[in-house]
C-alpha positions in Angstrom: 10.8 -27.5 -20.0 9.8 -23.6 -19.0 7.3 -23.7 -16.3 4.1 -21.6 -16.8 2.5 -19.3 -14.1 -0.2 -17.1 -14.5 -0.1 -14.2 -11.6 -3.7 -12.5 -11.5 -3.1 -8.4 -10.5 -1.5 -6.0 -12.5 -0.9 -3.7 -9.4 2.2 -2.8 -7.9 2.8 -6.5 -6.2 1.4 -8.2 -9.1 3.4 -6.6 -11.8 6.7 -7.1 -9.5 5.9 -11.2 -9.0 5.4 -11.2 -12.3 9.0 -9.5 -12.7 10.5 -11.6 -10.5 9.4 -14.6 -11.8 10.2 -14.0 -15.5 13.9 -13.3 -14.4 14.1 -16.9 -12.8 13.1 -17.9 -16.3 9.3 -18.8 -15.7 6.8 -18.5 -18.6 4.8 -15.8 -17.3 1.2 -14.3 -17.9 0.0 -11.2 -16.0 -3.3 -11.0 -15.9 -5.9 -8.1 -14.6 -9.3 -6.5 -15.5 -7.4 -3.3 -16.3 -4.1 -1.3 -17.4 -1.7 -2.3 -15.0 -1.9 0.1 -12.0 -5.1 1.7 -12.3 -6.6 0.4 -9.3 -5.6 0.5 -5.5 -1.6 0.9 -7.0 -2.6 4.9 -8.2 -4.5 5.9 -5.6 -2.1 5.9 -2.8 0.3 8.7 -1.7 3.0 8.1 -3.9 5.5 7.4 -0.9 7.6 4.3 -0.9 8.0 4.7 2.8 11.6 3.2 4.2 10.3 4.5 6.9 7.2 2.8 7.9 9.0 -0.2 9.6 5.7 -0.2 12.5 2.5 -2.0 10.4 -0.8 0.4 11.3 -2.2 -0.6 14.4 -5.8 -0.5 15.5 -6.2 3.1 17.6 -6.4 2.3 21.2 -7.0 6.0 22.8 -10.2 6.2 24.2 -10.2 9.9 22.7 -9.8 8.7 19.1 -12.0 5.9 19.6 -15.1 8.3 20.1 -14.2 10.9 17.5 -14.5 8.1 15.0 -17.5 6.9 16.5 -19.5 9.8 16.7 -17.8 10.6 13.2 -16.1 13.5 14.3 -12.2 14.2 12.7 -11.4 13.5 9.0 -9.4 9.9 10.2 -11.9 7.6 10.3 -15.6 7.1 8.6 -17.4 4.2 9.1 -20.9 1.9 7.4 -22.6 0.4 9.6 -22.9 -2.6 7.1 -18.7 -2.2 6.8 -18.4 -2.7 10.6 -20.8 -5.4 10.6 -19.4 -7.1 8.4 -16.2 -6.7 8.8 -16.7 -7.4 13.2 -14.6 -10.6 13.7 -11.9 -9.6 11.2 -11.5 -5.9 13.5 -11.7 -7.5 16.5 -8.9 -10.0 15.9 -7.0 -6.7 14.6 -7.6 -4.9 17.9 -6.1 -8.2 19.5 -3.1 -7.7 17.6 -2.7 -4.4 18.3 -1.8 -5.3 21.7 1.7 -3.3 22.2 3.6 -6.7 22.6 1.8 -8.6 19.8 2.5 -5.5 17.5 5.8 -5.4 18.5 6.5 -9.1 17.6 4.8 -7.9 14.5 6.5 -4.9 13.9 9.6 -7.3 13.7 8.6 -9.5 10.4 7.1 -6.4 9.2 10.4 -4.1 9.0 12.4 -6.7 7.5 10.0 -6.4 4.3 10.5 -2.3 4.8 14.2 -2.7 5.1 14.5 -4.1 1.6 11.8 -1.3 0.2 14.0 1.3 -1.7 16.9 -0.7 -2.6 14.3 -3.2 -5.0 12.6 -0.7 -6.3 15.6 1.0 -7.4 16.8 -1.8 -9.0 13.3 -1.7 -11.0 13.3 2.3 -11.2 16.7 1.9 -13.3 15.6 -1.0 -15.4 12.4 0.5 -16.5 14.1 3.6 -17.3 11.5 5.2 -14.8 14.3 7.7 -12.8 11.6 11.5 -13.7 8.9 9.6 -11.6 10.8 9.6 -8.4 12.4 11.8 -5.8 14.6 10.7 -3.6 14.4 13.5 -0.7 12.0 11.4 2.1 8.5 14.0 3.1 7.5 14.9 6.7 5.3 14.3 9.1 4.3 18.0 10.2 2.7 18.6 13.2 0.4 21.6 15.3 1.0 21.4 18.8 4.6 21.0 20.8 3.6 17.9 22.6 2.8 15.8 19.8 5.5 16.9 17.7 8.1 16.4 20.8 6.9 12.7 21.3 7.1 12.0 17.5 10.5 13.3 17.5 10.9 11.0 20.8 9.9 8.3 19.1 11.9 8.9 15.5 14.8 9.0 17.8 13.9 5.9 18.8 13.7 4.1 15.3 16.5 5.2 14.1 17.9 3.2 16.9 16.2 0.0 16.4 16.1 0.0 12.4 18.3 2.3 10.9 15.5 4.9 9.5 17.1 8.6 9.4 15.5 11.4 10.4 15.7 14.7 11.0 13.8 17.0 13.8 12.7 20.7 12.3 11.5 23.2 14.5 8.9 26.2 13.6 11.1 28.2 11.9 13.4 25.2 10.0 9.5 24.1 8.7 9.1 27.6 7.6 12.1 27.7 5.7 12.1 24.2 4.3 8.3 24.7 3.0 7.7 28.5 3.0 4.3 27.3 1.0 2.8 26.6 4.6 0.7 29.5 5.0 0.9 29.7 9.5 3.4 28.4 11.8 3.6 24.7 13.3 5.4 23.2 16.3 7.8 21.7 13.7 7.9 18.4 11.6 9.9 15.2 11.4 12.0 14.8 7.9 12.0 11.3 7.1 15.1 11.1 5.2 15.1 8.0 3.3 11.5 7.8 1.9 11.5 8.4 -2.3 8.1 10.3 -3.6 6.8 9.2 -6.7 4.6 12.1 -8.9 2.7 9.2 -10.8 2.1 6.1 -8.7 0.4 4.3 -11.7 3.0 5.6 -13.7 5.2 3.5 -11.9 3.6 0.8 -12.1 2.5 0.7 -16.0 6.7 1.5 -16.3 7.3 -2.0 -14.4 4.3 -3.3 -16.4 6.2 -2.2 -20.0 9.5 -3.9 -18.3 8.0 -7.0 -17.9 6.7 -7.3 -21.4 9.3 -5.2 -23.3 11.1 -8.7 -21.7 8.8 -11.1 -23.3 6.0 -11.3 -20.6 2.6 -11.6 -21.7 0.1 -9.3 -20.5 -4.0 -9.8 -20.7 -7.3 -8.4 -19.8 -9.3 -11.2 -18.2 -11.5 -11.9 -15.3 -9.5 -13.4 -11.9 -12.8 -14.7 -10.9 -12.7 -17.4 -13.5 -9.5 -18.9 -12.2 -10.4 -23.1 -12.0 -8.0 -25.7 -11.2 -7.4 -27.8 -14.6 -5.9 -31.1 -13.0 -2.5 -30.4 -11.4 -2.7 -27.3 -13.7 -4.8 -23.6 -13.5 -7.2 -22.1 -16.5 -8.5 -18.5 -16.6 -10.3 -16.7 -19.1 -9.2 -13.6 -20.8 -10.1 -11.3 -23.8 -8.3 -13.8 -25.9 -9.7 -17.0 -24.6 -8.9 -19.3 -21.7 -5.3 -19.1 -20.5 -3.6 -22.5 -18.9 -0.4 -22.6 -16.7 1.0 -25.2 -14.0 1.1 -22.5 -11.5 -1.0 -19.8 -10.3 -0.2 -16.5 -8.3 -2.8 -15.2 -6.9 -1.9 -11.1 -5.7 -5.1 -9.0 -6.1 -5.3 -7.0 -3.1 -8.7 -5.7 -1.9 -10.5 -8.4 -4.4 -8.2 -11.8 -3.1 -10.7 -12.3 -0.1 -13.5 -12.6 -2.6 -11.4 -14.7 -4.6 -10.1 -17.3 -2.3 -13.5 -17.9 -0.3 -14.5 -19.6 -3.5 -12.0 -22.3 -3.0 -12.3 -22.7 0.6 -10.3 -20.0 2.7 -11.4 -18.1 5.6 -8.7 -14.9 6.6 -9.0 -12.6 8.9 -9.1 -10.6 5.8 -10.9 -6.9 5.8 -10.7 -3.7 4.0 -9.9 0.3 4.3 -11.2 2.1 1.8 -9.6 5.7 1.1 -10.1 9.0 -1.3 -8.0 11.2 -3.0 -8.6 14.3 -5.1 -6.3 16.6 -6.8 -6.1 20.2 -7.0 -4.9 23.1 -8.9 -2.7 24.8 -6.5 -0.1 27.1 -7.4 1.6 26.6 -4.3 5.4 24.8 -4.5 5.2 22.5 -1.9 8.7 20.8 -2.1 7.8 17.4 -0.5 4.9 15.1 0.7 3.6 15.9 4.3 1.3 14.1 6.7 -0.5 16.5 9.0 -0.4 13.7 11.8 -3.1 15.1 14.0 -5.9 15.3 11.4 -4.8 12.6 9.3 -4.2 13.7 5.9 -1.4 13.5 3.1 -0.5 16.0 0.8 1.9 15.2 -2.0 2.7 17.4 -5.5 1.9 15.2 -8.5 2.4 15.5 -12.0 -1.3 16.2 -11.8 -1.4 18.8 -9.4 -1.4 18.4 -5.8 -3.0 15.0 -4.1 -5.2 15.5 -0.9 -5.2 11.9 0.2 -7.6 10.4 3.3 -7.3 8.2 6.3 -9.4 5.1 6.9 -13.5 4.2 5.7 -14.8 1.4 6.7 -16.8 -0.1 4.0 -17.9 -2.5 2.0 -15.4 -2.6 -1.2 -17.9 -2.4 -3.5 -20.6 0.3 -1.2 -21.2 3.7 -3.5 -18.7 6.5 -2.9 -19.2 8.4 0.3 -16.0 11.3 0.4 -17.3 13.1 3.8 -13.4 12.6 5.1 -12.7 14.2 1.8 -14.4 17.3 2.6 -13.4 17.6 6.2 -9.8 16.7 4.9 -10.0 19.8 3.0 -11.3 22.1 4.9 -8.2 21.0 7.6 -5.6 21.0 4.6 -6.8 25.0 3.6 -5.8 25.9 6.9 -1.9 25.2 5.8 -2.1 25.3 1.8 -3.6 27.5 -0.7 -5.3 24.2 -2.8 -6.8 26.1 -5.4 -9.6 24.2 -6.6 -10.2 21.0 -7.1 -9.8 18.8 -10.8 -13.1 18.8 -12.8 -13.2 14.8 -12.1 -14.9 12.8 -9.2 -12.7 11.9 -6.1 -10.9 8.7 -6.6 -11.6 5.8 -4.6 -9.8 2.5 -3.5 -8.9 -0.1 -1.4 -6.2 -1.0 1.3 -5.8 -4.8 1.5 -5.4 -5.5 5.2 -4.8 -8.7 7.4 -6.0 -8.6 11.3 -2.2 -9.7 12.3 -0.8 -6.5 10.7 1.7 -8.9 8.3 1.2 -10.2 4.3 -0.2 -13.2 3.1 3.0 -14.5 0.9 3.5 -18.2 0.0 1.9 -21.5 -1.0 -1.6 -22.5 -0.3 -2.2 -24.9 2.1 -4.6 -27.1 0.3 -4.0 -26.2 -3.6 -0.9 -27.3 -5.3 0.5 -24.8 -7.9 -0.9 -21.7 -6.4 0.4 -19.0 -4.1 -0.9 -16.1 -2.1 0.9 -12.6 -2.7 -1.4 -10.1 -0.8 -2.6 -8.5 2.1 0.2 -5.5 2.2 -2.2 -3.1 3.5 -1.0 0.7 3.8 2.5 -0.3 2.1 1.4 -2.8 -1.2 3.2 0.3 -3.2 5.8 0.3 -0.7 6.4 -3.4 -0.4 5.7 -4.6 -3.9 9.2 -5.3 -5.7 10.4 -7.4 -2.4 7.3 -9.1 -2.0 7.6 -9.7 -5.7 10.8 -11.0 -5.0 10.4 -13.1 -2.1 7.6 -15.0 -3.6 9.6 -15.8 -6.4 12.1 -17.4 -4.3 9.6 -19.4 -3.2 8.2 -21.0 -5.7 11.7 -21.1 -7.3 13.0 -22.9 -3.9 16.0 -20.3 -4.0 17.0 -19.2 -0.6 14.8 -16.0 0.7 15.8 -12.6 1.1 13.9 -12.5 4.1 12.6 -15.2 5.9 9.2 -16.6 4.6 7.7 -18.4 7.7 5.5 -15.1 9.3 3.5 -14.5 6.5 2.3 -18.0 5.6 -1.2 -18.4 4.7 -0.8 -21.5 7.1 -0.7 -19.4 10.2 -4.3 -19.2 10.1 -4.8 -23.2 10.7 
């Protein structure tokens, strides 16, 4: 007998569970309150970064720490009510930021970024979705010598440990490489194996037509009705209630919300971040992240994306875009933006965990339902493996990566 599962998020590591799942045969039901990646799963940069084998780490420079506190920079905003509460969950973060916890981190973390490119290409051919992507990497740019001469430093280093090429540019090689930069910077790092995407949702509605062109069923329904039936799991949708044996529960910013109601306490907290795109006429040939102010721009199929760095807020606090502006002002200096789309600034949320690593695998004290979130800056990144890996759980197949750091039991 087919076992059903229900898996509640139609973003990027909802849509690959669900993937992954209906390939090991499961009778499969993808649930969300939208079109598949129209929430936190568009908004991002559009990077699928090989790259990024270091999780984010809570700033510890005294120097940052007070530009973001006195709100100065285009990094970091703050609410006062997002701080407060969001305290114990930040200061557990700032524990694990500690350069040896992160680096035991940093371990479990780059064997999820390891598999990154190599599963989505796998999906990127299936769902026929090969104009979306560019496989060229994007570049960390930078202003002054010493910060770009540490950053090579350390990309020197990586490439070492984990097997990430890069390539050091000087003044003139940026110049060359991007001649849309309109003055002169110490130089860049070239990521090399980083693929750009010019539609993240795209992407994601792509693996979202996969999974039912295959005979998944998609629906409109609300996550927060999920109830345990017995040994089984009911949820209603547009077209009444839904029942499965299993559950999967990967909805991002909203899964703290979620699994308070049945009795879970993680260090769980958000970072909420803008974009807005532009009509520039400039030909910028790859993504770049100006690393000392913060800011990602990246040519879409809507114009050029100015993305921002880290608000902390409450998920559901009204729109305040102040990094936005600054953002701009700093991205002007080294792009002709043109103006921005007649259309508010988008805004989402970043899923994060104080430890810096996913929540993936079983819950401790409900049968028949399993965590998939918490991915943080890289759920785009890290969706198609974490889609895979929690479907060799549940299936009992043998991991591609080793499960035991991101059980939900590590937090008692």
């Amino acid at each position: 007998m087919t076992t059903s599962i229900l898996v509640l998020g139609g973003g990027m590591v909802g849509t690959c569970t669900a993937l992954h799942l209906q390939q090991r045969g499961y009778d499969v039901t993808l649930l969300d309150r939208r079109t598949p990646g129209q929430e936190t799963s568009m908004g991002n940069a559009g990077l699928i970064q090989r790259e990024a084998v270091e999780p984010y780490a809570f700033p510890r420079e005294p120097g940052f720490l007070l530009d973001a506190a006195l709100g100065r920079g285009a990094q970091v905003h703050w609410h006062a009510q997002g701080l407060w509460q969001m305290g114990r969950a930040l200061l557990r973060y700032l524990h694990h930021s500690h350069p040896q916890r992160h680096a035991h981190a940093t371990q479990a973390y780059s064997r999820l970024i390891a598999h990154a490119t190599d599963e989505h290409g796998v999906l990127v051919k299936a769902a026929g979705a090969q104009d979306l992507v560019t496989r060229e990497g994007f570049r960390f740019v930078f202003r002054t010598a010493e910060a770009f001469d540490a950053a090579a430093q350390r990309a020197e280093d990586l490439v070492l440990r984990f097997g990430v090429r890069s390539q050091a540019e000087n003044t003139a090689q940026l110049a060359l490489a991007e001649p849309a930069l309109q003055k002169p910077l110490a130089g860049a790092v070239h990521w090399l194996d980083p693929w750009a995407v010019n539609d993240p949702g795209a992407l994601v509605q792509r693996y979202a037509d996969l999974f039912v062109a295959r005979g998944g069923r998609l629906l409109v329904g609300d996550a927060a009705s999920l109830q345990a039936q017995g040994a089984a799991w009911s949820v209603r949708t547009t077209e009444g209630t839904v029942h499965a044996q299993q559950s999967v529960l990967a909805l991002g910013p909203w899964s703290d919300g979620l699994i308070r109601t049945l009795g879970y306490r993680f260090p769980l907290f958000i970072k909420r971040g803008y974009h807005q795109h532009y009509t520039s006429s400039a030909q910028l040939r790859r993504p770049i992240l100006d690393v000392e102010r913060g800011y990602v721009l990246a040519p879409m199929q809507r114009g050029l994306r100015l993305t921002t760095g880290a608000e902390f807020a409450p998920i559901d606090a009204p729109p305040t875009p102040v990094q936005l502006a600054k953002a701009e002002i700093l991205a002007r200096e080294l792009i002709d933006l043109g103006q921005p789309l007649p259309e508010p600034p988008w805004l989402g949320a970043r899923p994060c965990v104080a430890d810096m690593l996913p929540v993936m695998g079983p819950a401790p004290r409900h049968p028949g339902l399993w965590f998939n979130f918490g991915h943080a800056h890289q759920g785009f990144t890290m969706g198609p493996v974490a889609g895979r890996l929690l479907a060799e759980m549940v299936s009992g197949e043998p991991p591609c990566v080793d499960p035991t750091p991101y059980s939900p039991r590590r937090f008692g």
